[in-house]
C-alpha positions as CSV (number, residue, x, y, z in Angstrom):
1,X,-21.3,302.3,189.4
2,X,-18.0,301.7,187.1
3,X,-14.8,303.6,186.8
4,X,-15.3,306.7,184.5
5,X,-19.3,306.6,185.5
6,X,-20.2,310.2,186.6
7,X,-20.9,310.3,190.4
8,X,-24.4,311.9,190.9
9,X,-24.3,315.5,191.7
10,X,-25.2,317.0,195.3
11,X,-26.1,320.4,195.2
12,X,-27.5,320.9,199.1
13,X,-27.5,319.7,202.7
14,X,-29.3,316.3,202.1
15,X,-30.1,313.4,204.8
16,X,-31.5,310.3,203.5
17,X,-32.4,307.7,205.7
18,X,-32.8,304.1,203.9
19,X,-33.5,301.2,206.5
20,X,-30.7,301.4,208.7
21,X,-28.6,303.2,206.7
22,X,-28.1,307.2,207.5
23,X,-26.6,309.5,204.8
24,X,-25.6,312.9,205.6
25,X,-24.6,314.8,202.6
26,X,-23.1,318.5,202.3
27,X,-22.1,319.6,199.0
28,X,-21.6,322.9,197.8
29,X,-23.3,324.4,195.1
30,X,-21.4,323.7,191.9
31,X,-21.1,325.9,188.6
32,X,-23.9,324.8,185.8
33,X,-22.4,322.5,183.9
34,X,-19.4,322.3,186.2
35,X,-18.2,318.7,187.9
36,X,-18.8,318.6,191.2
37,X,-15.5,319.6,193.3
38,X,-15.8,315.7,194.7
39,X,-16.2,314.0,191.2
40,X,-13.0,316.3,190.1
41,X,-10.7,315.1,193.5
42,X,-12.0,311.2,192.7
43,X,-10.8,311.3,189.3
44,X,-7.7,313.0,190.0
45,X,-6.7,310.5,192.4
46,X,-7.8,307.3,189.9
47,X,-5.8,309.0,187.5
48,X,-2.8,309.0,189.0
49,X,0.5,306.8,187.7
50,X,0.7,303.4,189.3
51,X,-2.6,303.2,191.4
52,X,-3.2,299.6,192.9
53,X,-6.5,300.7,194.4
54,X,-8.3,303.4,195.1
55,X,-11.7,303.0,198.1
56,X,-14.1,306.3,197.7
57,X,-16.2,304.0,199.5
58,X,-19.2,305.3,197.0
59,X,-18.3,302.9,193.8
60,X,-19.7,299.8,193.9
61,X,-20.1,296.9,191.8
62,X,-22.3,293.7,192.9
63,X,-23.4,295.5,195.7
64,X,-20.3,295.9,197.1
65,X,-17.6,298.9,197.4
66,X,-15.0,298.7,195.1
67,X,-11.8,300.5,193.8
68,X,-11.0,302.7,190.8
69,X,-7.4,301.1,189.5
70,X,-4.9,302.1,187.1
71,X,-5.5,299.3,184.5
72,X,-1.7,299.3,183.7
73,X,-1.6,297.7,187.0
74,X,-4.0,296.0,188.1
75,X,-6.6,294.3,186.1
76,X,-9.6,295.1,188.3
77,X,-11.0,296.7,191.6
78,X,-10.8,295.0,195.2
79,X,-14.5,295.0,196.6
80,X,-14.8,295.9,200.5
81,X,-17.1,294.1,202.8
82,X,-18.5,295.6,206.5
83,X,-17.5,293.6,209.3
84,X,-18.4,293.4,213.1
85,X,-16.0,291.7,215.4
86,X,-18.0,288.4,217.0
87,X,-19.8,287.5,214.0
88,X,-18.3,285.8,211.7
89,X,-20.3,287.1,208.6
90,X,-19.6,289.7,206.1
91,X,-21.7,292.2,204.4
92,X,-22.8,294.7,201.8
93,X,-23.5,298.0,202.8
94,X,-27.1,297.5,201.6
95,X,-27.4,294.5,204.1
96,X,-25.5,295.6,207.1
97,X,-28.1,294.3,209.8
98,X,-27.2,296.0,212.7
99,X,-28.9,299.3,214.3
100,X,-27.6,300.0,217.4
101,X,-25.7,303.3,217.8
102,X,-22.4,301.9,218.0
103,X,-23.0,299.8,215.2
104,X,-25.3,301.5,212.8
105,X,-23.8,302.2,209.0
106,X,-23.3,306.1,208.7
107,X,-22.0,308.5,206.1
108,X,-20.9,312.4,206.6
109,X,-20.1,314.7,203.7
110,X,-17.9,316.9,204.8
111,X,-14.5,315.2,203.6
112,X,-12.7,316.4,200.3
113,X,-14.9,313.1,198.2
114,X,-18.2,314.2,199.8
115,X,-19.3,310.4,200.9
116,X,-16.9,309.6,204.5
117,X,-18.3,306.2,206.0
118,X,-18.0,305.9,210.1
119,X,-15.8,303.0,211.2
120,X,-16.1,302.5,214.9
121,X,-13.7,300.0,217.1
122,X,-15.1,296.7,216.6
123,X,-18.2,297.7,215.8
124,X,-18.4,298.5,212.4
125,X,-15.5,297.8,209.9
126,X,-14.4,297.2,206.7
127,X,-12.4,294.7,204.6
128,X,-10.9,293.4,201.5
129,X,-10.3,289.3,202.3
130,X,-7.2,287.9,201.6
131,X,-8.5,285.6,198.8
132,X,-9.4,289.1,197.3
133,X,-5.9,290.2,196.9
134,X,-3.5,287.3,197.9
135,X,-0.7,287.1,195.5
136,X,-1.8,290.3,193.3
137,X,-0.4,294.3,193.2
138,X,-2.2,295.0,196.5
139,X,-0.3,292.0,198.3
140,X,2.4,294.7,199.3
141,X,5.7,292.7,200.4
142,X,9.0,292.1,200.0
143,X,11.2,294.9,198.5
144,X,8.2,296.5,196.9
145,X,8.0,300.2,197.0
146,X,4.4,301.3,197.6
147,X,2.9,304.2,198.7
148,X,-0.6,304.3,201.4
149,X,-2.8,306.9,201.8
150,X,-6.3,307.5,203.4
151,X,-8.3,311.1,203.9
152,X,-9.4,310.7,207.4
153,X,-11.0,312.1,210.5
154,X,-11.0,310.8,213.9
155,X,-14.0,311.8,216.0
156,X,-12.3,309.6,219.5
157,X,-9.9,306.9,220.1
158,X,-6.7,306.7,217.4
159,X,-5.7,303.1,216.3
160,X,-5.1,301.3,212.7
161,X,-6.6,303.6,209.8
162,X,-5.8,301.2,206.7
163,X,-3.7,298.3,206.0
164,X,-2.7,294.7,206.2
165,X,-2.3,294.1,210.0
166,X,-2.8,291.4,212.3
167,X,-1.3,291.5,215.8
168,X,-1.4,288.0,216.5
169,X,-2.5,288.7,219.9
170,X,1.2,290.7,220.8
171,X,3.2,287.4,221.0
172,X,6.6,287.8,220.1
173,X,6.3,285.3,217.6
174,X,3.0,285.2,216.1
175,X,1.3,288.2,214.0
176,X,0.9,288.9,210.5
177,X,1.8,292.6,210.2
178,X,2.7,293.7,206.7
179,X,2.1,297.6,206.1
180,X,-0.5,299.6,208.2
181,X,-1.5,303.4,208.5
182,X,-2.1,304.8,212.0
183,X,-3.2,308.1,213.6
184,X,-0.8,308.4,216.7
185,X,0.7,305.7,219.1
186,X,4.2,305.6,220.6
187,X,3.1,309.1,222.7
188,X,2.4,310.9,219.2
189,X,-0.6,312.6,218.2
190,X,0.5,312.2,214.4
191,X,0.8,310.1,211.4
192,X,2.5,306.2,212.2
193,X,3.2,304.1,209.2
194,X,4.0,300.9,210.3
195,X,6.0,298.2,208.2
196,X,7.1,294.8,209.3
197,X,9.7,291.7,208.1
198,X,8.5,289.4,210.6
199,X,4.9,289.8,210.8
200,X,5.4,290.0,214.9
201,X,7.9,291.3,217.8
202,X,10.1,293.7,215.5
203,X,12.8,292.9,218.7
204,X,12.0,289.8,220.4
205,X,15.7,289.4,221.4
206,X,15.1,292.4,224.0
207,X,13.7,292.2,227.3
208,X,12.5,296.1,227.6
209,X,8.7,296.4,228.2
210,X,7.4,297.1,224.8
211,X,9.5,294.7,223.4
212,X,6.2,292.2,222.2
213,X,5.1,294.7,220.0
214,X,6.1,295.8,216.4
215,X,8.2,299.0,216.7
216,X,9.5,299.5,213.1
217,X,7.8,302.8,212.4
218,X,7.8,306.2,210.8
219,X,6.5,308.8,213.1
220,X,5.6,312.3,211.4
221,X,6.8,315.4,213.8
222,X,3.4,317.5,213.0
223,X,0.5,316.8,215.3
224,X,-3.3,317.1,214.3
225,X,-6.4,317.1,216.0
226,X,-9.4,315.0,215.9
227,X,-12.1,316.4,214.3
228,X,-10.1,318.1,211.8
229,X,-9.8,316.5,208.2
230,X,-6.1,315.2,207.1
231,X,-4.8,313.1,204.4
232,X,-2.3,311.0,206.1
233,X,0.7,308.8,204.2
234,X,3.2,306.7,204.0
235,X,5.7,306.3,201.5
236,X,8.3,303.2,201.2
237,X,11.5,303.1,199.3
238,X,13.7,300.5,198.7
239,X,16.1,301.6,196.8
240,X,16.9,304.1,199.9
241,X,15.5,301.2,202.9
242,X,13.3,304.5,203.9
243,X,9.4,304.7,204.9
244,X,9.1,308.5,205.1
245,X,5.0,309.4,206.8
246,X,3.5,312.8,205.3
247,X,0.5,314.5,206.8
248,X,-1.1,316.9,204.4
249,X,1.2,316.1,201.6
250,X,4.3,317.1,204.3
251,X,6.8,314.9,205.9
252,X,8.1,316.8,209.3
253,X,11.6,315.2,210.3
254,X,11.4,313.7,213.4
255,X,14.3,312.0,215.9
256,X,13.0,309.8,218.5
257,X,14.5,307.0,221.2
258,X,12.4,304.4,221.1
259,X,13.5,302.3,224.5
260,X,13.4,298.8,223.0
261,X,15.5,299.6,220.0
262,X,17.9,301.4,222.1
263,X,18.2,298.0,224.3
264,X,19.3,296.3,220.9
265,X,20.9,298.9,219.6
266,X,22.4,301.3,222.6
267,X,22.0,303.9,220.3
268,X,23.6,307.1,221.9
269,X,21.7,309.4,220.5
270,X,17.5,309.3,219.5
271,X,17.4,307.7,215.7
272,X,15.3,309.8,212.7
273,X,11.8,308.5,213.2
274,X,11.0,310.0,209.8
275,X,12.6,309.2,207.5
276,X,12.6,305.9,209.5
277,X,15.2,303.3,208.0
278,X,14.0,299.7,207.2
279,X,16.8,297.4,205.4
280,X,14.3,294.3,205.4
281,X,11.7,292.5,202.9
282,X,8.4,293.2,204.1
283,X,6.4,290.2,205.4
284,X,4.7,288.1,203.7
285,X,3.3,284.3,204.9
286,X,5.1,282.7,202.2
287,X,8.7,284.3,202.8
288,X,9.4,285.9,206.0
289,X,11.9,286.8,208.7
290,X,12.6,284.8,212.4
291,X,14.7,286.8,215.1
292,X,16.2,284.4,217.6
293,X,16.3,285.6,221.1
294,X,18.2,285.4,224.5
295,X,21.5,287.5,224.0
296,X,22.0,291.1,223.8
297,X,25.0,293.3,221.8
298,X,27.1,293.6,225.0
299,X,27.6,290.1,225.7
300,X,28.0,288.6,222.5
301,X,28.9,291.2,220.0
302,X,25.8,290.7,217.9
303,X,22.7,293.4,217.5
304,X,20.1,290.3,215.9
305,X,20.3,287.0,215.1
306,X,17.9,286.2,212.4
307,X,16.5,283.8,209.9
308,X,15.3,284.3,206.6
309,X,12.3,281.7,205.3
310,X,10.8,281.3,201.9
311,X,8.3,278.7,202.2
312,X,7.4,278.7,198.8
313,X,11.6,278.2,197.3
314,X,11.8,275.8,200.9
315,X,14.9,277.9,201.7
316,X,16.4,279.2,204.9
317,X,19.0,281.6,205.1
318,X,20.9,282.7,208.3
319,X,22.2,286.6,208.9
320,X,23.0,288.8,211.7
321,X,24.5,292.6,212.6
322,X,26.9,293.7,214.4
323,X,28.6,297.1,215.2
324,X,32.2,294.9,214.8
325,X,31.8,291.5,212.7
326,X,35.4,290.7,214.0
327,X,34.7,291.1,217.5
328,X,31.2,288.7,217.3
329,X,32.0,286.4,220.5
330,X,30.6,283.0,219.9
331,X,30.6,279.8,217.4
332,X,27.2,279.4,216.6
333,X,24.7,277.2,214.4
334,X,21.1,277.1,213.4
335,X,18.9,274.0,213.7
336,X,15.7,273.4,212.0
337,X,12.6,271.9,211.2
338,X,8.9,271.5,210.3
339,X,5.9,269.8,212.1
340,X,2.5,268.7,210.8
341,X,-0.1,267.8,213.4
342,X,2.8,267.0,215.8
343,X,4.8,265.3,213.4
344,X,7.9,266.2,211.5
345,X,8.0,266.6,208.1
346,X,12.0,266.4,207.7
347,X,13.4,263.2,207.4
348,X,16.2,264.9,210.2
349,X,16.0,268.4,211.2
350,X,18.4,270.5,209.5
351,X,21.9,271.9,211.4
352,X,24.1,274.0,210.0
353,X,27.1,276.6,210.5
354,X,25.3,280.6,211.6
355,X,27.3,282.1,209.4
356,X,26.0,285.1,207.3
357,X,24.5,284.1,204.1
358,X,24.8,280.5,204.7
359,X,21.4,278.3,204.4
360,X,19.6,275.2,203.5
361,X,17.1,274.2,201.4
362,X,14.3,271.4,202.6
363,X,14.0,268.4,200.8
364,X,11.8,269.2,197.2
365,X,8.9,266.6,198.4
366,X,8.3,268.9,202.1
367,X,6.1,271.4,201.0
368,X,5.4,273.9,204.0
369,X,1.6,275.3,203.9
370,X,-0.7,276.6,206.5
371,X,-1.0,275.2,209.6
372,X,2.4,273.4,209.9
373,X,4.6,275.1,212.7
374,X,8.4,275.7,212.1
375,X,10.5,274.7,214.9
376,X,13.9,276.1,215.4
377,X,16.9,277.3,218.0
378,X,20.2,279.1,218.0
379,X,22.5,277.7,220.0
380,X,26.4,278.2,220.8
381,X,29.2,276.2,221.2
382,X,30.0,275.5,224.8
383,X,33.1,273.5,225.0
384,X,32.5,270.0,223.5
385,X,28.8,270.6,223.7
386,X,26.7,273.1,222.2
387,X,23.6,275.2,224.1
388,X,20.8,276.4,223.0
389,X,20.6,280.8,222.7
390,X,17.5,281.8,224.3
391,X,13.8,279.8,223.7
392,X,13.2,277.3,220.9
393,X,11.1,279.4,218.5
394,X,7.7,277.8,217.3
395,X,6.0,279.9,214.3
396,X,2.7,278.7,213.1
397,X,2.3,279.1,209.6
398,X,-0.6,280.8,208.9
399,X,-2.7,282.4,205.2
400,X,-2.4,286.2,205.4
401,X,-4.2,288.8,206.7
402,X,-7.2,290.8,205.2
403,X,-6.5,294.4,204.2
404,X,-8.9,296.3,206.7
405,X,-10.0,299.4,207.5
406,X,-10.5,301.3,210.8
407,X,-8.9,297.8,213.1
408,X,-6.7,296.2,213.7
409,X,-7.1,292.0,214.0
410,X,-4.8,289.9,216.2
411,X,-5.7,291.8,219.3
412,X,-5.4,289.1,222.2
413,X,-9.4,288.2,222.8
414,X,-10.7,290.6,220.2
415,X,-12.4,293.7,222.7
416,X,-15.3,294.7,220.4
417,X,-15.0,297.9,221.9
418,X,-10.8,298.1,221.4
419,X,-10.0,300.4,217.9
420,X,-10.5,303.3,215.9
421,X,-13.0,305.8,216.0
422,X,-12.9,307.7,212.7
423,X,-15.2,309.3,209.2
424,X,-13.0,307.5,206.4
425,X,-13.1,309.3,202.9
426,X,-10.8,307.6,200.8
427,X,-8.2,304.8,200.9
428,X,-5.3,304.5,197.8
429,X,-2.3,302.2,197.2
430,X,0.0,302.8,194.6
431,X,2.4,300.5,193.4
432,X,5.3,303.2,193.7
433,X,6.6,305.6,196.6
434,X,5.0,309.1,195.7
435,X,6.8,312.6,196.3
436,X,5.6,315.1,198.4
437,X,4.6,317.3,195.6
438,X,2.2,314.6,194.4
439,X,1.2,313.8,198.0
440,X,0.0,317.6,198.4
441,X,-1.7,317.6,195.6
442,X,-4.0,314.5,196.3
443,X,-4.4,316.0,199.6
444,X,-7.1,318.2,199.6
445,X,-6.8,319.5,203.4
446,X,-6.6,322.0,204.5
447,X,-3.3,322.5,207.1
């Protein structure tokens, strides 16, 4: 089935049961000659300004799921594949070969597009490979306002809903986080929009249990339930640095303390959640941000140390904060370099001044891909001598991460039976930061 091909009509409770595929339909009856209220909500959505994709999760082409796309954007859809974590195949909905319960392929009808597919842990998932979307509108990152929403239930345990978002196994320096919808972590029983500039530890600099993780996040003050159908957002705005998360087309303000950017920050008083305010270029594996570690604001006068890498320019640029750049205790300088299977690529390492703004380009013939592993330390100047600020940092460079639905990759050993439990109706990017007006229009929840 093609954008702008009528979706077939469902007038009653239904259950089909094809190999090991169950449907469960429930429409209600619809006016003669009226569209179906589902058909109606689909084409509202793919009819909306800027969309990048759009996953109803009932178009397909080739067999596979596709998206409806706003061909001012985006020149065609992104096709979905079912996963299963341990097996390294992928695979059409028509040939998904497992039966077991955990596993099996199920639909429900009761969401606002009629046609929700089950996504369970590791069991059963969903996907759009990177060589899908690598480089193209859906590649959300750098300064790129977007906007992500998904029309979900959960029916048990609350993890990723949509998005580009690979833990790296929660090591402060691996990862490749992006942009990612959740449905409650942090203590919250809400909507989470995660965004990242480094792909892993948003703080690795701090010490504070929690500190591994990514903690740059939009939490939404309104709670739901499982079991109860919401359209969950989030919204990113550069022009503003704000990622604002809406549930049922409403963003509830929300202040939080979040204990590991309090250690970097010693923020007196709990910082807005939502709005939440994020001054950095998203991720991406081609142009990213390094944090150093091993120093804190009250010793040295500086909230983060940080580097800024663009693999593909072969650029790094130093920068830090500071409540008082005149009170920033410390000469310091940045050293760096490249290794390929153990070997370095730089005729030297590169050494320079950590002054803000100031860089270095590589030589033009070093060309940085995937699998090399960047090598570099902050150090100060002690005395005569200098000394080295924390741990050397080694990042591999790595391809980025699928867009998935209902997990999260990256996590440590890969627990098949770690994730989200949840019916999944719909999944839509845009390629700009929606208001709440249109946000409760494409809802179609009731609060």
């Amino acid at each position: 089935m093609r954008p702008g091909q009528r979706l077939p009509r469902l007038n009653a409770v239904k259950t089909i049961h094809y190999g090991l595929v169950a449907f469960l339909f429930v429409a209600s009856p619809a006016a003669p000659g009226a569209e179906p209220l589902h058909e109606q909500r689909v084409a509202q959505v793919a009819r909306t300004e800027g969309l990048i994709a759009f996953w109803d999760f009932r178009l397909a082409e080739d067999g596979r799921w596709t998206s409806y796309h706003d061909p001012k954007v985006v020149d065609r859809g992104y096709p979905v594949v079912l996963r299963r974590i341990g097996d390294p195949e992928s695979y059409t909905p028509g040939a998904w070969p497992y039966s077991d319960d955990a596993s099996q392929l199920r639909y429900d009808g009761s969401g606002p597009f009629g046609r929700a597919v089950r996504m369970n842990k590791g069991y059963i998932f969903a996907e759009v490979p990177r060589s899908e979307f690598d480089r193209s509108p859906l590649d959300i990152h750098g300064r790129q306002p977007f906007t992500l929403i998904a029309w979900v239930q959960f029916t048990g345990a609350r993890h990723l809903i949509a998005g580009i978002w690979d833990e790296g196994g929660w090591h402060k320096y691996r990862g490749r986080r992006q942009i990612a919808l959740f449905g409650g972590l942090f203590g919250s029983r809400g909507v989470i929009g995660h965004i990242s500039a480094t792909g892993a530890s948003s703080y690795p600099q701090s010490t504070t249990p929690g500190s591994q993780y990514a903690r740059a996040r939009a939490i939404d003050g309104q709670d739901f339930d499982n079991h109860q159908w919401v359209a969950v957002a989030m919204t990113f705005e550069p022009e503003h640095d704000r990622v604002t998360v809406y549930c049922n087309g409403v963003a509830t303000p929300v202040r939080r303390t979040d204990p590991v950017a309090r250690d970097v920050f010693r923020h007196a008083e709990p910082a807005s959640a939502n709005p939440f305010h994020f001054p950095w270029p998203i991720f991406s594996p081609r142009a990213f941000v390094l944090k150093y570690n091993g120093y804190n604001v009250a010793a040295s006068g500086v909230y983060e140390h940080w580097l800024r890498v663009d693999t593909e320019r072969g650029t790094v640029a130093y920068g830090r904060s500071s409540p008082d750049p005149g009170k920033v205790r410390g000469e310091f300088r940045v050293i760096f370099d490249v290794e390929r299977d153990g070997a370095g690529l730089l005729p030297a390492p590169l050494v320079f001044a950590a002054e803000d703004g100031r860089g270095a380009a590589l030589p033009a013939a070093v060309q940085i891909r995937a699998g090399d592993e960047m090598v570099t330390s902050l150090e100060t100047r002690a005395g005569d001598a200098w000394e080295r600020v924390g741990t050397e940092i080694r990042y591999p460079v790595r391809e980025g991460a699928p867009f998935t639905f209902g997990r999260a990759l990256g996590l440590g050993a890969e627990p098949i039976d770690h994730g989200t439990q949840l019916l999944l109706d719909g999944v839509a990017v845009f390629n700009r930061a929606l208001t709440g007006q249109e946000l409760k229009a494409l809802s179609f929840c009731d609060p």
